[in-house]
C-alpha positions as CSV (number, residue, x, y, z in Angstrom):
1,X,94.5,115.9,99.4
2,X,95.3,119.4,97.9
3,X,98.3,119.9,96.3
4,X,100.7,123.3,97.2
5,X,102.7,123.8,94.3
6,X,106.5,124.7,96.1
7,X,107.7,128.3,95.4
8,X,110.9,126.9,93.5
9,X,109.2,126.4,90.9
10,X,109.8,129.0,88.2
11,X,106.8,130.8,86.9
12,X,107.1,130.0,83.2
13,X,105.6,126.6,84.6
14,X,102.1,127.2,83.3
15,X,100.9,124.3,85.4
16,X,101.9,125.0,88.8
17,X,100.7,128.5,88.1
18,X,97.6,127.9,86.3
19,X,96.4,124.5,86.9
20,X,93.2,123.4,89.4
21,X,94.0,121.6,92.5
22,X,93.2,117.8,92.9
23,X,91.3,118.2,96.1
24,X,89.7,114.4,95.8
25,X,90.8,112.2,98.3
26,X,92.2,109.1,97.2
27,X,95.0,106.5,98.5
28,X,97.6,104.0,97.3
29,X,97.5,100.3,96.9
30,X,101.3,98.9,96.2
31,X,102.1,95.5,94.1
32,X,104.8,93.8,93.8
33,X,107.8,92.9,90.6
34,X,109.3,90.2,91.7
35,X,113.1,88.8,90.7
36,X,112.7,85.3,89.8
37,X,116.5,84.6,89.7
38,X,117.4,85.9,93.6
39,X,113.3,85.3,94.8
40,X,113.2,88.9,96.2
41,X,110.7,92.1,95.7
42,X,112.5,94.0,92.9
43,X,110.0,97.2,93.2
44,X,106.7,97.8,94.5
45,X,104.6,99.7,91.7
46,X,102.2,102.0,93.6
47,X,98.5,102.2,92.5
48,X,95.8,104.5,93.1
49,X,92.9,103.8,95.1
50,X,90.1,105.3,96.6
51,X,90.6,106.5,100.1
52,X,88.9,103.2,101.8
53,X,90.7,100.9,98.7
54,X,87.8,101.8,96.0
55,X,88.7,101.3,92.5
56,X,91.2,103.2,90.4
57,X,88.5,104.7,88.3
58,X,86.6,106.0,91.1
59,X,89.7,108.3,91.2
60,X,90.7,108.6,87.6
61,X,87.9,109.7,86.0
62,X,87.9,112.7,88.5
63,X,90.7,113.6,86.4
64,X,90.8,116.1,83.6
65,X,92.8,118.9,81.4
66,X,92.2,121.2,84.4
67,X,93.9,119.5,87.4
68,X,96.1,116.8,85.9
69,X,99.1,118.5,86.8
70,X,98.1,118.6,90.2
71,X,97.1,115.0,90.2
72,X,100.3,114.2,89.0
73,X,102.0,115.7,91.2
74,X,99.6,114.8,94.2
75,X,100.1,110.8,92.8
76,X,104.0,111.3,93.2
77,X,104.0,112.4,97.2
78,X,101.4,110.2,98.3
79,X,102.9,107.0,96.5
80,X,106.7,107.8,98.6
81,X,104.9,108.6,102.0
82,X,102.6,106.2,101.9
83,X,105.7,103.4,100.8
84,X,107.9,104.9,103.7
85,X,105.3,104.7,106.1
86,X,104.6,101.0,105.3
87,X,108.5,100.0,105.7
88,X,110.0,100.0,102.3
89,X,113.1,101.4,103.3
90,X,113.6,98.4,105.6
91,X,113.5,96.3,102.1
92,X,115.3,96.0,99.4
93,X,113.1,97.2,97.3
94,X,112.6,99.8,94.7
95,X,109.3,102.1,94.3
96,X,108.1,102.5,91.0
97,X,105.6,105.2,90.5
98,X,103.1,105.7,87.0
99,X,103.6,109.2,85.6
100,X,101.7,111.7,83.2
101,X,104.1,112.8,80.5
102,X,101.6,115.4,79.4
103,X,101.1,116.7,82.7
104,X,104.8,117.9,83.1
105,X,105.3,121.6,81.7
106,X,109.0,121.9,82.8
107,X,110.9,118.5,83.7
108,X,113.3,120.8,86.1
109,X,110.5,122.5,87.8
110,X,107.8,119.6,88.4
111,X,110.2,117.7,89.6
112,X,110.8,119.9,92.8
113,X,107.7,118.6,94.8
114,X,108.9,115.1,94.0
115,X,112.6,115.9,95.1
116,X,111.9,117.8,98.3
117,X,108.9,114.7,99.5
118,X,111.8,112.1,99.0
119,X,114.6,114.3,100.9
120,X,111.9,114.4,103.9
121,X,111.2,110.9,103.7
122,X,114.6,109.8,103.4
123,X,114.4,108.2,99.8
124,X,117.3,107.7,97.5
125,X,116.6,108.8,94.4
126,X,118.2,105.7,92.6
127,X,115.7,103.8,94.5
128,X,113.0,105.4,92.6
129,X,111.4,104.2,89.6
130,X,108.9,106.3,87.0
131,X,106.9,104.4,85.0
132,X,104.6,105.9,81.7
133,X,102.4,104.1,79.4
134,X,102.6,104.6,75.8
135,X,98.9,104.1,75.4
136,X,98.9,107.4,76.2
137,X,99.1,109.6,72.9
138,X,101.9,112.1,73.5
139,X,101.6,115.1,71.0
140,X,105.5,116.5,71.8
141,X,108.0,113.2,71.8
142,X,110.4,116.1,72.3
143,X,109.4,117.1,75.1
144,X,108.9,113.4,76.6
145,X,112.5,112.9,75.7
146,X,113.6,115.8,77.6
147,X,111.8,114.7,80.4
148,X,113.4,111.1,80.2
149,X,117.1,112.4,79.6
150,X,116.2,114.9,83.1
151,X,115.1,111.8,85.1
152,X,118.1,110.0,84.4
153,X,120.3,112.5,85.2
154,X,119.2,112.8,88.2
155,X,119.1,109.2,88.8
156,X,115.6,107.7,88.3
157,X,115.2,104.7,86.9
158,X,112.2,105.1,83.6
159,X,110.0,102.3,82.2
160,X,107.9,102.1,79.7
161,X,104.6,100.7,80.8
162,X,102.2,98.3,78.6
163,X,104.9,97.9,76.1
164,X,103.6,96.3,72.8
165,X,100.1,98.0,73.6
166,X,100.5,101.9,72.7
167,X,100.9,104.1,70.1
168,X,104.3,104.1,68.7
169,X,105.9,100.8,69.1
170,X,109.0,99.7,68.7
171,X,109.4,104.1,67.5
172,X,109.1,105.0,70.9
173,X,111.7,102.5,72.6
174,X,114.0,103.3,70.0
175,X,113.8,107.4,70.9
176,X,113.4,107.5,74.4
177,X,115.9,104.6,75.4
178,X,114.0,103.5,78.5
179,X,115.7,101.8,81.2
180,X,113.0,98.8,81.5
181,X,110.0,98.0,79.6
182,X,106.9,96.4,81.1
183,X,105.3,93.5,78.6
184,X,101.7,94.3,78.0
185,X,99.6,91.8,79.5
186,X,98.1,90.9,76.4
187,X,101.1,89.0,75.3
188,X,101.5,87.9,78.3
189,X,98.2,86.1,78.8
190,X,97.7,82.6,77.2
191,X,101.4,82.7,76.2
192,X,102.3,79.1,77.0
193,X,99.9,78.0,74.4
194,X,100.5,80.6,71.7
195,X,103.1,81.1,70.0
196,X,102.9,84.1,68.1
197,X,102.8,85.5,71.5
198,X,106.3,83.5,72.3
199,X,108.0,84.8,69.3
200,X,107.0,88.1,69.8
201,X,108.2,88.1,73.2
202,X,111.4,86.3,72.6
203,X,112.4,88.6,69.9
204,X,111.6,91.9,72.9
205,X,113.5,89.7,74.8
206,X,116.6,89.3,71.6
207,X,116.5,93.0,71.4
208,X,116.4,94.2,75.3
209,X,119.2,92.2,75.9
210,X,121.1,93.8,73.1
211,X,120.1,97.2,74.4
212,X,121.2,96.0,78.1
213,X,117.1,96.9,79.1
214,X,115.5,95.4,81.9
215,X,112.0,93.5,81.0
216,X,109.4,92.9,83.5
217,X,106.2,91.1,82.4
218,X,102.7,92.2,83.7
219,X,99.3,90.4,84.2
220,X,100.5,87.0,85.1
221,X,98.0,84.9,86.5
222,X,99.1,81.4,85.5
223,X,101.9,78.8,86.9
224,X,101.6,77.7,82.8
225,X,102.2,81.7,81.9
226,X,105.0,82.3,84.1
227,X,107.5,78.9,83.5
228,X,106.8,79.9,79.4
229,X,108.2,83.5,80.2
230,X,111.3,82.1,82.2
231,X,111.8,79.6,79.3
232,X,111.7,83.0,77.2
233,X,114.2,84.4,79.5
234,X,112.3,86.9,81.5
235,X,113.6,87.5,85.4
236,X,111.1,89.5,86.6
237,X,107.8,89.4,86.9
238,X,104.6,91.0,88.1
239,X,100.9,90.0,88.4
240,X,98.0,88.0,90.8
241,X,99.6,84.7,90.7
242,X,102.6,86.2,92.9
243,X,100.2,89.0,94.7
244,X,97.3,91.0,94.3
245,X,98.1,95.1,95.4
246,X,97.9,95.5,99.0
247,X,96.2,98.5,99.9
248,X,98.5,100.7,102.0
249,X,101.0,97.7,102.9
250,X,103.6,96.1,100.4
251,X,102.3,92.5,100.4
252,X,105.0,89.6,100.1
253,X,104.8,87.8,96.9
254,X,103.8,84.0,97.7
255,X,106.0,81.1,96.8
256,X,107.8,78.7,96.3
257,X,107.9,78.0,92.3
258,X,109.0,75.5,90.2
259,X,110.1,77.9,87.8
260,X,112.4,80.2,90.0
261,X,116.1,80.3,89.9
């Protein structure tokens, strides 16, 4: 797939202008977060996958400085076309899509491709979800924070990713005010028989609620992992033990559970 940059976009947008194409094939896999209270798919995150469902990193590490706008912004149409044409509008269901802070030059401009694929497809923007990980180092918080405030505005929901796993911390969630995080899998996994991990998690939970921010927790694999986070308070909920990504559908999260409700 070979990205066409639309001619909205302004020229000081060094990226659209300059940056290589992503011509690599490649395809998306979607799992879902589920809502423990109301047992119903809150979002599907979409992942990427090779074009016959190979690994991510089969795609990834085709990725560099070059074309990572273009990947970005290839990731972004191929994740909304590929959930409409698997029936997410006839769901509930949000879409929640990774993004590449430092492959955004201009939040107004790289947003246009976005904007114009979910207009075609008939997606509501508040039904969209962007998600970034702060593993990745950012070298301008500025400029993130610009990019969060312009999402919002225009109704997106934002999420940090692998929060508890990154760079900055509790910094971060302080500056950029995200509407959700996403608990790192590594304090999710073993929880129910550690409990540094449950006091750490309790207190995210303390302070979230505070902050009226929506948690989701990642990685869960165990029936013992999941009952410890809804003892913690957590709602919603993402990882194998409900489903494993299906590649090009939106797989239904398996049930029932003692812990739901």
């Amino acid at each position: 797939m070979t990205v066409h940059v639309p001619m909205s976009v302004p020229s000081s947008c060094t990226g659209c202008r300059d940056g290589d194409a992503f011509a690599r094939p490649f395809a998306m896999a979607f799992q879902p977060i589920l809502d423990l209270e109301t047992l119903t798919v809150f979002a599907y995150e979409a992942l990427v996958r090779g074009p016959a469902g190979e690994g991510a990193m089969t795609i990834l590490d085709a990725v560099d400085e070059a074309n990572r706008y273009a990947f970005d912004q290839a990731c972004r149409v191929k994740a909304i076309e590929t959930a409409i044409a698997a029936g997410l509008m006839a769901t509930p269901a949000r879409l929640s899509i990774n993004f590449l802070p430092n492959a955004v030059y201009s939040p107004v401009a790289c947003i246009q491709l976005t904007l114009k694929t979910a207009a075609a497809c008939g997606m509501p923007l508040d039904r969209l979800i962007f998600e970034f990980t702060e593993v990745e180092h950012m070298a301008a918080p500025d400029h993130v924070e610009r990019i969060i405030d312009t999402y919002r505005r225009m109704g997106f929901g934002v999420a940090i990713d692998d929060f508890g796993a990154g760079h900055a911390g509790l910094g971060l969630f302080a500056r950029f005010r995200p509407d959700m995080i996403k608990i790192d899998m590594e304090l999710v996994r073993g929880i129910d028989g550690d409990a540094r991990r449950r006091a750490i998690v309790g207190g995210i939970m303390a302070m979230c609620a505070e902050l009226d921010t929506l948690v989701i927790a990642e990685g869960i694999e165990t029936e013992a992992e999941a009952r410890t986070l809804r003892n913690l308070g957590v709602r919603y909920m993402q990882g194998y033990l409900f489903a494993h990504p299906g590649f090009q559908t939106l797989p239904l999260a398996e049930g029932p559970w003692p812990y739901a409700g």
